[in-house]
C-alpha positions, 0 to 999 in steps of 0.5 A: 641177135634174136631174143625169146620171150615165153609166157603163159599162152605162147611165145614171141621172138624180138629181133632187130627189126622185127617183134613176131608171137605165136599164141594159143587162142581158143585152142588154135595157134595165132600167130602175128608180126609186128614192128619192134616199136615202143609202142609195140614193146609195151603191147606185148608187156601187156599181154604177158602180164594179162596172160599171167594165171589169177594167182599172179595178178591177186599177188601183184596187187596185193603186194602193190597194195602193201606198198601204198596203204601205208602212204595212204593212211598216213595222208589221213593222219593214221600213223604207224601203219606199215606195209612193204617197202617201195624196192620190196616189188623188185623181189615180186617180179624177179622172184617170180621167175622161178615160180613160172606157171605150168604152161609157161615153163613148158613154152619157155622149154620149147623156145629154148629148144629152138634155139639149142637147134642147129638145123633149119628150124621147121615143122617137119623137124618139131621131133629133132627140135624136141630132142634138143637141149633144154638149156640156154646160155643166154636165158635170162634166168642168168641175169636174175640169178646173178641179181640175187647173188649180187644182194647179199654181197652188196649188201654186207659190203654197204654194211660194213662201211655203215651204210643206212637202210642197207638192205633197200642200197644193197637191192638198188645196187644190184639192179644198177649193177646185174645188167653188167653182170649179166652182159659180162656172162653173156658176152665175154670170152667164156672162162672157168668162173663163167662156168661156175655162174652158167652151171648153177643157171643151167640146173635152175633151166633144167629143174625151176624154170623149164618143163619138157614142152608137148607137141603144141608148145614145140609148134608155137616156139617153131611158128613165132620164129619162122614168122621172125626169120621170114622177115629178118633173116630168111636164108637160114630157114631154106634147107640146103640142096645136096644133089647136084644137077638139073631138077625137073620140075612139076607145076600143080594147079589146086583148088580146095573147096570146105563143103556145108560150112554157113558162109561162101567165102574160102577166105579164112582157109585160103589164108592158112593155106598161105601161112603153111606155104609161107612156113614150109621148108621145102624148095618150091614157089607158089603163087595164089590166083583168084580161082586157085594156088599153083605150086611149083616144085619137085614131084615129091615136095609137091604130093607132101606139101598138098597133103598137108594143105588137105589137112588145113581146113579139117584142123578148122572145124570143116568135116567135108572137104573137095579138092581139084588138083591138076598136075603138069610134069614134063620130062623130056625138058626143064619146066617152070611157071616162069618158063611157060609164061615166056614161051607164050609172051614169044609166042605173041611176039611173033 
């Protein structure tokens, strides 16, 4: 199961193998995939919270200040100094969950989007996806409610049975126990008292922890998981071809060339023309040469995917552009770039 991840500059998606983030850096949208390694776990637990805005780090160490002081200055003989108890940082990082940045309630908005839409998640479908539900049954957001319900009810029970520190017992206990808490709301055959808990989740979603997302926060949540899906389960990412019968098909050949930019390399637009190949949902094949890109596929998938290829370089700073297309159709019989290939082999075999 694919689960999502939101923070303050983008979104990553973890899957059973697999760790993949989309991130906007300077204006621009990263994307990157890495193993689902420990290793890995702890990068992006550090990028989440080097993301996080100056408010939530002064915050944090304020309250880690808090906690130690006391220790601190009773090493050096200093009695009756107080600060925060130990369990006290518990409340800081879930009790933040519910006062998210402005930007992160509107990428988590997008990833909940993503995964609310039952079709094939594409940048050419960011309007549907937008449209879909900002709600999702498996947020973690019903994990950190039932940790606060489960506070004060573990704590007046370990009172009743006079349990000492029971406020520090009854905020141990819920953190042993909401993860079962949680896997039961999440996991179990969904009854009337499930609804009960996912309705008071899904009013928080809707007004604490998610914002409707712009255009840029609908692409990121749509590029981390394509990222993910290519790797883990790329079947669900191709539309379904409804017409029956033989396509013809149409081979381009394409060259695109930025104009008066400093350096000679093409490298860096060649490779984003890639990822857009790479991302797209349309039925066609590509393969990349040292001189050009051919694309195989049907005439119409071929002129909207060259369009969008023209507008690579333009999104990355380049204002003059030349582009070399050359188009080859057959219809008076089936052609592919495999086809052709084996026509010449046959032909030097004779």
């Amino acid at each position: 199961m694919v689960k999502g991840l939101s923070f303050q500059k983008g979104i990553i998606f973890i899957g059973n193998k697999y760790i993949a983030c989309s991130y906007d850096h300077k204006e621009k949208i990263e994307t990157w995939i890495k193993p689902a390694s420990p290793k890995n776990m702890l990068y992006i637990s550090w990028l989440v919270f080097k993301a996080m805005p100056v408010w939530y780090h002064i915050c944090f160490f304020l309250w880690g200040l808090l906690i130690i002081l006391p220790y601190v200055m009773n090493a050096f003989g200093m009695d009756r100094v107080y600060g925060l108890p130990v369990y006290s940082l518990i409340y800081f990082l879930l009790g933040t969950h519910f006062w998210f940045p402005k930007e992160l309630k509107k990428y988590h908005g997008a990833e909940h989007k993503v995964f609310s839409y039952n079709g094939v998640i594409s940048v050419r479908k960011r309007k549907e996806i937008t449209e879909a539900t900002i709600t999702n049954r498996f947020c973690s957001t019903n994990g950190i409610l039932l940790f606060f319900l489960l506070v004060p009810c573990l704590t007046v029970g370990l009172k009743l049975i006079s349990v000492p520190d029971v406020l520090q017992w009854g905020t141990v206990s819920a953190l042993v126990v909401f993860p079962f808490a949680t896997y039961w709301l999440n996991r179990t055959r969904e009854m009337k008292v499930h609804r009960f808990f996912l309705k008071m989740s899904y009013w928080l979603q809707r007004n604490i922890t998610t914002e409707q997302p712009e255009e840029k926060h609908v692409k990121t949540a749509i590029r981390s998981y394509r990222r993910l899906a290519m790797k883990e389960f790329p079947g669900k990412l191709r539309l379904r071809k409804t017409k029956k019968g033989e396509k013809k098909m149409a081979i381009a050949d394409v060259t695109i060339m930025p104009l008066g930019s400093k350096s000679t390399s093409m490298s860096d637009v060649v490779a984003k023309i890639q990822q857009l190949l790479e991302e797209t949902s349309l039925p066609i094949k590509y393969e990349l040469t040292s001189m050009s890109t051919i694309i195989e596929g049907e005439t119409k998938d071929i002129f909207q995917i060259l369009q969008e290829i023209q507008e690579v370089p333009f999104s990355m700073g380049h204002q003059r552009v030349a582009v070399n297309i050359r188009i080859d159709e057959r219809r008076d019989k089936p052609s592919s770039m495999q086809g052709k290939i084996a026509s010449v082999n046959e032909k030097r075999e004779e």
